[in-house]
N, CA, C and O of each residue as an XYZ file, in Angstrom:
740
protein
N       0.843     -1.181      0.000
C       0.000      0.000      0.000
C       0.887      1.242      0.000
O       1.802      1.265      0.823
N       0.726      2.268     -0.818
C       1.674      3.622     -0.844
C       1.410      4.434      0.484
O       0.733      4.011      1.422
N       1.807      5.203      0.451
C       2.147      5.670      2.047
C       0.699      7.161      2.118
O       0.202      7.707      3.103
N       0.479      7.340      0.860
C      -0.639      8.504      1.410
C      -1.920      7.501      0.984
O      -3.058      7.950      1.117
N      -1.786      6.573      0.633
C      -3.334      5.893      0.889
C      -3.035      5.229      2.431
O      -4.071      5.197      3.094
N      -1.903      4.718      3.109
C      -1.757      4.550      4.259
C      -2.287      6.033      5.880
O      -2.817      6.022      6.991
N      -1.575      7.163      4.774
C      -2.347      8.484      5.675
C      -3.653      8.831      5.440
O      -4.227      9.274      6.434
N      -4.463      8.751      4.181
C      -5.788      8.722      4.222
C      -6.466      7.716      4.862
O      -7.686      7.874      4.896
N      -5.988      6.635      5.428
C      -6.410      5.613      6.096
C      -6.560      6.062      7.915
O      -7.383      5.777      8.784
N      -5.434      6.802      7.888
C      -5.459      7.722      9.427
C      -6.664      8.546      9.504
O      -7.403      8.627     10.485
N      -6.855      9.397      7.929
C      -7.763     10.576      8.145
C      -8.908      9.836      8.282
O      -9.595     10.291      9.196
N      -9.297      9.071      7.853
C     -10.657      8.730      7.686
C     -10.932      7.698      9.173
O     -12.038      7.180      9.319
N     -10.093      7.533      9.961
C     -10.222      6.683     10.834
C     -10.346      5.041     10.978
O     -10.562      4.348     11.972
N     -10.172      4.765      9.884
C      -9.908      3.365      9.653
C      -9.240      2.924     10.773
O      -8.311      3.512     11.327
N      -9.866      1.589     11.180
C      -8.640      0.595     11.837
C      -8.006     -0.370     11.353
O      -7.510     -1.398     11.814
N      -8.160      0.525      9.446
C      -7.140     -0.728      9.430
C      -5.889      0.226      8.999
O      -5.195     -0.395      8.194
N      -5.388      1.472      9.252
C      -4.156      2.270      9.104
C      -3.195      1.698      9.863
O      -2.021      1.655      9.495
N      -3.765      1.050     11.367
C      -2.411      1.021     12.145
C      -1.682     -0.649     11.527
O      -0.486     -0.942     11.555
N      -2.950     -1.620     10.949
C      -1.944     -3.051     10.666
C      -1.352     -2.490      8.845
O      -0.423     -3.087      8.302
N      -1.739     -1.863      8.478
C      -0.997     -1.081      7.091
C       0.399     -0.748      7.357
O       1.427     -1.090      6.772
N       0.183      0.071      8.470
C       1.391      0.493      9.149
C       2.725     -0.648      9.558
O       3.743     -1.144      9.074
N       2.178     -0.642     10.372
C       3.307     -2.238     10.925
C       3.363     -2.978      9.775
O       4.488     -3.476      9.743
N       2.547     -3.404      8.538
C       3.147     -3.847      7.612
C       4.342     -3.510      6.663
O       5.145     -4.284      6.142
N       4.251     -2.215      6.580
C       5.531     -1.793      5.529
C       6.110     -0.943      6.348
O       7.114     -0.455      5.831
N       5.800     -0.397      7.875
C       7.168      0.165      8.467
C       7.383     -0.485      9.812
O       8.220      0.097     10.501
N       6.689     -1.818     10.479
C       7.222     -2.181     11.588
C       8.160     -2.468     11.671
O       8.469     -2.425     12.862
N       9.502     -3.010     10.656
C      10.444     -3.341     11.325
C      11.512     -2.307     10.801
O      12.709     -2.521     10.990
N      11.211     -1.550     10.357
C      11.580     -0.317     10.169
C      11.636      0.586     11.636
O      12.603      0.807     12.365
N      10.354      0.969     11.752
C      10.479      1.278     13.366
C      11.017      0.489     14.286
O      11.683      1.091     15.129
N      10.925     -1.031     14.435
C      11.043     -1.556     15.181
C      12.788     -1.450     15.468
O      13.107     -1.307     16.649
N      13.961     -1.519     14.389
C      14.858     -1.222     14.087
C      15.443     -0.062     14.862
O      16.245     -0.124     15.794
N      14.767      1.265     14.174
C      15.335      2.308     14.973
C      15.066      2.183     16.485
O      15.999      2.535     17.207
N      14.214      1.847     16.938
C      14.036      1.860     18.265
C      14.942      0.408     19.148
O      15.104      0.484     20.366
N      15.437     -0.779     18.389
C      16.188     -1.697     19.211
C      17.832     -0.484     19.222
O      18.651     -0.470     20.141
N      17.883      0.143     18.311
C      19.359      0.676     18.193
C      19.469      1.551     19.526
O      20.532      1.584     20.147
N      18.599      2.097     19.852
C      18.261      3.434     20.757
C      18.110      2.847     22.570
O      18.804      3.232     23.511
N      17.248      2.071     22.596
C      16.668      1.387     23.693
C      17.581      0.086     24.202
O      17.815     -0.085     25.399
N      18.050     -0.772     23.209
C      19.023     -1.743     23.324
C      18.227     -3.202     23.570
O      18.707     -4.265     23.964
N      17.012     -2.920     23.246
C      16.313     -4.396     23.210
C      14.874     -4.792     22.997
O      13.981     -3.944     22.988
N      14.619     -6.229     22.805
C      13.479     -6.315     22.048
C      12.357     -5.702     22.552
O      11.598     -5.076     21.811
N      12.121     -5.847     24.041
C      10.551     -5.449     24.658
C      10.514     -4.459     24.805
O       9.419     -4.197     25.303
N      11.236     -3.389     24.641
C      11.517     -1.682     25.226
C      10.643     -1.207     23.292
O       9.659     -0.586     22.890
N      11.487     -1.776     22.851
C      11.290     -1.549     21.030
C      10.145     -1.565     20.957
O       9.505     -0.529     20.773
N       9.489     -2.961     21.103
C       8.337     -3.144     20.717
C       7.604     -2.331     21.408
O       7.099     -1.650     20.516
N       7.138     -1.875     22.550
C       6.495     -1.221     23.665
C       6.637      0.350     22.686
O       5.660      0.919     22.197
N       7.856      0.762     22.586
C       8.046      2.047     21.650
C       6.930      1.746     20.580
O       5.730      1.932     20.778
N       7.296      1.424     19.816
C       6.705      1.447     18.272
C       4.837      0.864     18.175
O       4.091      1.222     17.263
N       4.434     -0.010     19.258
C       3.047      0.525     19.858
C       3.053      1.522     19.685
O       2.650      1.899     18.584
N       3.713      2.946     21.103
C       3.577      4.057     21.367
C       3.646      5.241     19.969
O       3.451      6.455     19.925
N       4.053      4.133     18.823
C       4.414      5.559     18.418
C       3.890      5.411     17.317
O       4.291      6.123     16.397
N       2.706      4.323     17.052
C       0.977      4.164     16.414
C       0.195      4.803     16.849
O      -0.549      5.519     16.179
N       0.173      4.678     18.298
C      -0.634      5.637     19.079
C      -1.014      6.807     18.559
O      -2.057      7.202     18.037
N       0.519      7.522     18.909
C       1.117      8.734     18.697
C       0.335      9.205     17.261
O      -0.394     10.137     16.924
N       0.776      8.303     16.781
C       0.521      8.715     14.933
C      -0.793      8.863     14.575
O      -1.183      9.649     13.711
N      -1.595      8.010     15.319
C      -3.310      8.074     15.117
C      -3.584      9.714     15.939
O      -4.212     10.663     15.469
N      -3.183      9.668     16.710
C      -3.438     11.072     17.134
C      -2.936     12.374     16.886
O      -3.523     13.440     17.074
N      -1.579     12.149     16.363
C      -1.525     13.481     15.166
C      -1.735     13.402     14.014
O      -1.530     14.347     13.251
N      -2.313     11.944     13.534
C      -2.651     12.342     12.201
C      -3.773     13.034     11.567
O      -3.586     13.651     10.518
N      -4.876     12.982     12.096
C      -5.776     13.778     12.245
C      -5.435     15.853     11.575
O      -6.142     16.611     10.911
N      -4.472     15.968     12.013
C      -3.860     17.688     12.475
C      -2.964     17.567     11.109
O      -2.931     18.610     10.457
N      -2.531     16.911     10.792
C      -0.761     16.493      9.817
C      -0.850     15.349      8.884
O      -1.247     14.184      8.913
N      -0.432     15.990      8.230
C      -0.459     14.854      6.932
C       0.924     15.014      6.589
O       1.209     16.101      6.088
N       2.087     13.970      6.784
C       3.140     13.669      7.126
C       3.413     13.708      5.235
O       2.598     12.972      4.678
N       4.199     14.284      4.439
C       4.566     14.377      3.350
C       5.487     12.769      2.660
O       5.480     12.274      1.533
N       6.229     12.333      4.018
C       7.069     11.448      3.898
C       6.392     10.104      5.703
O       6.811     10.235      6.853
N       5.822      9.522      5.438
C       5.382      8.598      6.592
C       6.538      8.418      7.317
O       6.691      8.582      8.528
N       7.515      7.995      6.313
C       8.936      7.038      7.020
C       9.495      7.865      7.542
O      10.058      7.313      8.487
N       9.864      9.520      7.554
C      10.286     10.076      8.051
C       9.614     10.111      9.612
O      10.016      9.950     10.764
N       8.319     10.428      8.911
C       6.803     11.421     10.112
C       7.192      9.693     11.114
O       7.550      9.998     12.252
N       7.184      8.434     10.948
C       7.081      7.276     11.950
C       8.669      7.247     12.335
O       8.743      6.820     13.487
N       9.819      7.502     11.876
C      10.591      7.438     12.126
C      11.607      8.168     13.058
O      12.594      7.836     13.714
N      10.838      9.436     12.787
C      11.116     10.601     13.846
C      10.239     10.645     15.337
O      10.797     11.102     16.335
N       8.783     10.120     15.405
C       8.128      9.310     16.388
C       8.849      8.556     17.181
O       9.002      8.790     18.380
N       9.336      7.611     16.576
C       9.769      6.798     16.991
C      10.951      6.726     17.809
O      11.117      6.285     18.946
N      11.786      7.288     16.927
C      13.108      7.991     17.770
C      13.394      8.769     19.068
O      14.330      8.764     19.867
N      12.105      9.511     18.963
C      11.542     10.398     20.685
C      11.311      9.340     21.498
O      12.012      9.124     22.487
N      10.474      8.717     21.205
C       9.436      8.121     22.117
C      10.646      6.888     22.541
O      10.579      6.330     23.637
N      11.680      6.570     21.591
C      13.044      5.394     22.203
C      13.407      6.158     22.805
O      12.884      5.886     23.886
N      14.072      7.155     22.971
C      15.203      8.203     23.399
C      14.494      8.142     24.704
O      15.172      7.973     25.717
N      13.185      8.264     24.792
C      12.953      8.971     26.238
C      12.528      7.619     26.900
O      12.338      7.613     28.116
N      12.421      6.860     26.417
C      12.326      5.461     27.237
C      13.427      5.127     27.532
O      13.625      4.349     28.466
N      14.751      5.830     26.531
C      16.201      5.067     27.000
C      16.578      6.093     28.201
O      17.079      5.611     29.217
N      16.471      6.764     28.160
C      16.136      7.878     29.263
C      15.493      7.523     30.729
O      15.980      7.379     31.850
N      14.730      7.480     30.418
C      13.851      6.594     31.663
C      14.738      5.225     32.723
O      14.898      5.034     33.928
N      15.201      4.393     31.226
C      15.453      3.533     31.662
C      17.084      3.613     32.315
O      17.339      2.867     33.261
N      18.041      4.430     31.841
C      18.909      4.703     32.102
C      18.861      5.002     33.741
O      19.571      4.311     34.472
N      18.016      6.039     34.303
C      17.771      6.742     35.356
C      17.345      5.650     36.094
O      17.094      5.960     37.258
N      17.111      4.041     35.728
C      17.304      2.870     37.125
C      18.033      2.736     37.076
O      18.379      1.783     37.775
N      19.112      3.388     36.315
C      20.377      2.323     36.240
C      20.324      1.025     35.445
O      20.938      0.073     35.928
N      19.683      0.852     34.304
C      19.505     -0.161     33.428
C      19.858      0.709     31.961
O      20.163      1.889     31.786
N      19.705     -0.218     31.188
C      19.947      0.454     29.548
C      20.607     -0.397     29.086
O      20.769     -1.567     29.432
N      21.338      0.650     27.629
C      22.155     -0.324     26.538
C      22.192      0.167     25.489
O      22.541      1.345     25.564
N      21.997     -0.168     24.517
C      22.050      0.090     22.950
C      23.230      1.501     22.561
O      24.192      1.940     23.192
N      22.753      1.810     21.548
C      23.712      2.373     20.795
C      24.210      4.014     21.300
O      25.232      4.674     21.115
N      23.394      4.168     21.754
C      22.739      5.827     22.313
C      24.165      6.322     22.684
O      24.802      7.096     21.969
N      24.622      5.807     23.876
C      25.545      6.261     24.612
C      27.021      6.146     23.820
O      27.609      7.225     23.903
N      27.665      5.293     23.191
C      28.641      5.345     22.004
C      28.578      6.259     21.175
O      29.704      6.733     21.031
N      27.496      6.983     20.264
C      27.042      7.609     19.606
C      27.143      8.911     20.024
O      27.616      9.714     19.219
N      26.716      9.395     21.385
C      26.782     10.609     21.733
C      27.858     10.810     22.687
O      28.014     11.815     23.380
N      28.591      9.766     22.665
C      30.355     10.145     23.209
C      30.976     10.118     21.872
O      31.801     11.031     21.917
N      31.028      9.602     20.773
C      31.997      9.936     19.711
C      31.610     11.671     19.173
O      32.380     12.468     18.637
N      30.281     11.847     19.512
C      30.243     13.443     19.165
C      30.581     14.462     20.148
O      30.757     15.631     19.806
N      30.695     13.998     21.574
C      30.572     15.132     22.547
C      32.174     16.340     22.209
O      32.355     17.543     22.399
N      33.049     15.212     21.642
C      33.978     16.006     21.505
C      33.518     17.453     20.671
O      33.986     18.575     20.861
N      32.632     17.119     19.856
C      32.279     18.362     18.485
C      31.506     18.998     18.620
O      31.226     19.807     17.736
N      30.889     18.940     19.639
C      29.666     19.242     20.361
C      29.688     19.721     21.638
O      29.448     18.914     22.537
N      29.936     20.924     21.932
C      29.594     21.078     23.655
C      28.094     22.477     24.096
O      27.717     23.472     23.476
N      27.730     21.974     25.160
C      26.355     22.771     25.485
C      26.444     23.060     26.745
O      26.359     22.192     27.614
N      26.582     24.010     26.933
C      26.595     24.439     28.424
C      24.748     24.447     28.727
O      23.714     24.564     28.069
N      25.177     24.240     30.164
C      23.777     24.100     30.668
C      23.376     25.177     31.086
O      24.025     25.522     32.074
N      22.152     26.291     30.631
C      21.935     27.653     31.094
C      21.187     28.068     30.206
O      21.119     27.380     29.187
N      20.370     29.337     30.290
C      19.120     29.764     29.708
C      19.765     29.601     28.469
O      19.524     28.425     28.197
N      20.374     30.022     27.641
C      20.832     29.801     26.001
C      20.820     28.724     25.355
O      20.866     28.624     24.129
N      20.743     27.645     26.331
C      20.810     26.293     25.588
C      19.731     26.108     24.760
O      19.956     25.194     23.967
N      18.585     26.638     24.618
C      17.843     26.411     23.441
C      17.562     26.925     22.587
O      16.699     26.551     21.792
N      18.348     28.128     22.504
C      18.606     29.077     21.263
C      19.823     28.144     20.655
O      20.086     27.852     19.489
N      20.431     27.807     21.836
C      21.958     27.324     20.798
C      21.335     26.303     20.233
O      21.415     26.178     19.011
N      20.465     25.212     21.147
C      20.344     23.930     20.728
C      19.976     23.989     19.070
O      20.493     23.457     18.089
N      18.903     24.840     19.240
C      17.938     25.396     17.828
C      18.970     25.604     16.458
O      18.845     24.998     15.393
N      20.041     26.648     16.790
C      20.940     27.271     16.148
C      22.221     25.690     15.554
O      22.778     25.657     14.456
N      22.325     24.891     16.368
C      23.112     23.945     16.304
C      22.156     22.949     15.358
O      22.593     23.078     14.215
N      21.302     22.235     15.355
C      20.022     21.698     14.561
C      20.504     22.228     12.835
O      20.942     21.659     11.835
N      20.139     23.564     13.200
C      19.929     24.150     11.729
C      21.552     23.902     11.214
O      21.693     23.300     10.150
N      22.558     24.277     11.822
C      23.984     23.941     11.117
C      24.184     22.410     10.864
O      24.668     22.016      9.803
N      23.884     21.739     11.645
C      23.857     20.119     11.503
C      23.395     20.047     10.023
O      24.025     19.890      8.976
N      22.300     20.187     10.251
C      21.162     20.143      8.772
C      21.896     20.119      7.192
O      22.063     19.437      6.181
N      22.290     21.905      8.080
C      23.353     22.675      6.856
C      24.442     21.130      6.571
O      24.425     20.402      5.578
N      25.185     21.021      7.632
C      26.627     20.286      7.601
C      26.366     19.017      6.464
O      26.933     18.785      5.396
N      25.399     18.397      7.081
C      25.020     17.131      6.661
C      24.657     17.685      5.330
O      25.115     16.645      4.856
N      24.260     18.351      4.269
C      23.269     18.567      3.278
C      24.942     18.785      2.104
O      24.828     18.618      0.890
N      26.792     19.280      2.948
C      27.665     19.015      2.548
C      27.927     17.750      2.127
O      28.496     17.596      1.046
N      27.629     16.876      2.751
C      28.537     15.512      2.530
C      28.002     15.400      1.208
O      27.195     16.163      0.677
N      28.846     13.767      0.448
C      28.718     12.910     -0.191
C      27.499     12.203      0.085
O      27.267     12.338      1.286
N      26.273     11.243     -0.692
C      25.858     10.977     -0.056
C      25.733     10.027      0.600
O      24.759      9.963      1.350
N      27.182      8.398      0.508
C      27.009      7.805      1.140
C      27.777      8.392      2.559
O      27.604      7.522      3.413
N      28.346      9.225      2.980
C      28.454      9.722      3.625
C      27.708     10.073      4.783
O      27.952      9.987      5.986
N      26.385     10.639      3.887
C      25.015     11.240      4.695
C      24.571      9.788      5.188
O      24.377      9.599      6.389
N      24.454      9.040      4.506
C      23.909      7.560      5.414
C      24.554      7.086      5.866
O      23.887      6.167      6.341
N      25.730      6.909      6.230
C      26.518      6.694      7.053
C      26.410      7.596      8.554
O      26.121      7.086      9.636
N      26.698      8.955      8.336
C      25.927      9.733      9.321
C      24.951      9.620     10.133
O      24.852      9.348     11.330
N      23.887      9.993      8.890
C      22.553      9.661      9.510
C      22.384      8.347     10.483
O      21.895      8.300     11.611
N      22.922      7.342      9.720
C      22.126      5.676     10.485
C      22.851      6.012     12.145
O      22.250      5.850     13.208
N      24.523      6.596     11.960
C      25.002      6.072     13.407
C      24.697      7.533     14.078
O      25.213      7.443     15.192
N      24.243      8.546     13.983
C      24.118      9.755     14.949
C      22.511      9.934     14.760
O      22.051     10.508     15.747
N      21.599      9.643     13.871
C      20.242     10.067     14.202
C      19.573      8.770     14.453
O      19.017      8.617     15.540
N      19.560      7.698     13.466
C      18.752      6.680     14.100
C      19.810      5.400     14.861
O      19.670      4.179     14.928
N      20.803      6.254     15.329
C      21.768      5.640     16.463
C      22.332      3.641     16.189
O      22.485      2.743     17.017
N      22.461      3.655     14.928
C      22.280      2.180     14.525
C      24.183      1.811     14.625
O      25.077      2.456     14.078
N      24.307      0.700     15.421
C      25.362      0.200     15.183
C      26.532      0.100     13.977
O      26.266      0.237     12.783
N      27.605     -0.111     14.405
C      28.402      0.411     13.337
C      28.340     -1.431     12.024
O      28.599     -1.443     10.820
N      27.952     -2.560     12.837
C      27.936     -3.648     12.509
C      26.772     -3.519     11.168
O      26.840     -3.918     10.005
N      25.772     -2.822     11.875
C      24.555     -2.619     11.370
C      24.451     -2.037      9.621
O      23.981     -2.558      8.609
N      25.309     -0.390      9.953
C      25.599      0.350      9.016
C      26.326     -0.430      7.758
O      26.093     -0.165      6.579
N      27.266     -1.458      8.225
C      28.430     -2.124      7.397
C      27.744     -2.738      6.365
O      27.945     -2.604      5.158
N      26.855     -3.475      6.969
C      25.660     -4.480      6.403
C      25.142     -3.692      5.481
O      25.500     -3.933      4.328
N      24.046     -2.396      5.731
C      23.698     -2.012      4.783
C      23.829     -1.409      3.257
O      23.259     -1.486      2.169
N      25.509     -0.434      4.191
C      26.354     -0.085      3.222
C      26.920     -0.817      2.299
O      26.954     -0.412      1.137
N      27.435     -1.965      2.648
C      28.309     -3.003      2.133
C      29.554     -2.652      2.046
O      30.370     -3.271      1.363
N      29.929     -1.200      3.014
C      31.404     -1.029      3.192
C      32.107     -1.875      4.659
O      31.214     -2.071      5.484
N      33.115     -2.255      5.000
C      33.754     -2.525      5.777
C      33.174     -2.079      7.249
O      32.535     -1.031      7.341
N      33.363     -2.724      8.143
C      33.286     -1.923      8.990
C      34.609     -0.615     10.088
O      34.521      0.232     10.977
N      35.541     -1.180      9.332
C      36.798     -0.237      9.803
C      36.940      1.075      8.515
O      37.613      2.070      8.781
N      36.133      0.924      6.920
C      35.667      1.806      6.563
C      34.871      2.755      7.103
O      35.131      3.958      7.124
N      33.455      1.989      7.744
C      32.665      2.979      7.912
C      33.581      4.051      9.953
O      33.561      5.221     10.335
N      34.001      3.130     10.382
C      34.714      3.906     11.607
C      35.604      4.717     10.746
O      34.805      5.652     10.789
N      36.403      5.111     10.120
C      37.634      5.918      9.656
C      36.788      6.865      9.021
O      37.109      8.026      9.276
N      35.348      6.668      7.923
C      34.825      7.519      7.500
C      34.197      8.369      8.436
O      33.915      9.517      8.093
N      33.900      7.895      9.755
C      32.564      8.670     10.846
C      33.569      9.864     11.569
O      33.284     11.005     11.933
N      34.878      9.104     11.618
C      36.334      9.791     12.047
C      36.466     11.006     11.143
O      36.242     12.177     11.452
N      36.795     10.613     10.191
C      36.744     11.954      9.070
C      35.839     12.814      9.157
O      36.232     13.966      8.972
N      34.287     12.627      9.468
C      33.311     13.252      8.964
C      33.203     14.484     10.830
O      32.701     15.608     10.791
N      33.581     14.082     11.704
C      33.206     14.090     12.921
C      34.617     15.019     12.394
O      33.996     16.040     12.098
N      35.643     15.261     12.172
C      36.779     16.172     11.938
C      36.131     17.484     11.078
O      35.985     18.679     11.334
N      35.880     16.780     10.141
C      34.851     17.831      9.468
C      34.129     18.714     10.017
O      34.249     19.929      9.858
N      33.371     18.178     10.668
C      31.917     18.521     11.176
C      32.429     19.661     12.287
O      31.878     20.757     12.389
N      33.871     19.127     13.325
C      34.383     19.738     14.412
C      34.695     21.841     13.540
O      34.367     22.970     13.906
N      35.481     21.252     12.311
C      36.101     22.423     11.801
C      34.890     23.653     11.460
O      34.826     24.882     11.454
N      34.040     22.539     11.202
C      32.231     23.421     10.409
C      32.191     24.036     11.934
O      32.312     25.259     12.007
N      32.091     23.577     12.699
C      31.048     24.077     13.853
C      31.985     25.480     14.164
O      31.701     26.678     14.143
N      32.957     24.898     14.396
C      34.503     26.180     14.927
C      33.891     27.180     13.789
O      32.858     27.704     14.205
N      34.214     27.555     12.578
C      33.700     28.614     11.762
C      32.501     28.752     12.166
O      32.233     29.930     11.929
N      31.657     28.284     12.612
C      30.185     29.019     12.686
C      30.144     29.469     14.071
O      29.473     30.421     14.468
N      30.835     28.792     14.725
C      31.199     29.786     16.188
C      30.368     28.897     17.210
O      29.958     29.351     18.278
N      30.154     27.579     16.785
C      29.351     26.966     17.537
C      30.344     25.957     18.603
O      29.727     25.347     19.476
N      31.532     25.821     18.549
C      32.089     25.011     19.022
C      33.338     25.465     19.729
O      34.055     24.646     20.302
């Protein structure tokens, strides 16, 4: 089924949008959210949540791109469960590797500005990323937004995996020099 007869299926209230859904993006979601959370029942529990989610903004939004509109869902709703879960002192997955290979390129002081910067930092990312090559950009993308293992990336790419580390190395050098000129770093 194409993805805006899948969102007219939201508008109109169908129940049958959400098994449409899980058909051509559950393990899609299900994916981004094991990378984030670090395991099967946290995932699955997410990507419920983030049908939910979707029945209830779809109504308001008509998502141009689904895979994005479920994929970006999805990614919150892991993050803050890995979040959650972190704060027992439990967790895992990719999250924490991911946002230590960037902290170097990346720093945020904690204080009223942080969400002007945060905002301001977003939009240069955007910018940065819209530079690369584009296997580059998927390379990027998979290990810093949908936080996917480097094993993972190798697979898809079909590059090496000591390729794709030397390339994330390069790009994270890059990215350090971008931010320094824009005054963000």
């Amino acid at each position: 089924m194409e993805d805006r007869e899948i969102v007219e299926l939201y508008w109109q209230r169908s129940q049958s949008a959400i098994p449409e859904t899980e058909t051509k993006y559950g393990t899609y979601c299900r994916s981004i959210s094991k990378n984030i959370c670090g395991n099967y029942e946290d995932a699955e529990e997410c990507v419920n949540d983030t049908y939910f989610k979707a029945w209830n903004l779809m109504p308001d939004k008509r998502p141009a791109l689904l895979s994005v509109f479920l994929g970006g869902i999805v990614r919150n709703i892991s993050i803050y469960r890995f979040r959650t879960n972190t704060r027992k002192k439990r967790g895992g997955g990719e999250m924490p590797a991911a946002i230590e290979e960037l902290a170097e390129c990346i720093s945020s002081p904690q204080n009223v500005e942080r969400e002007v910067e945060e905002a301001e930092l977003k939009r240069e990312l955007r910018r940065f990323v819209n530079t690369l090559k584009k296997d580059e950009q998927t390379v990027f993308i998979c290990r810093y937004y949908y936080l996917a293992p480097i094993s993972r990336i190798a697979e898809k790419t079909g590059f090496s995996q000591s390729k794709i580390k030397s390339m994330l190395s390069r790009i994270r050098s890059r990215l350090r020099v971008f931010l320094k000129e824009e005054g963000l770093c």
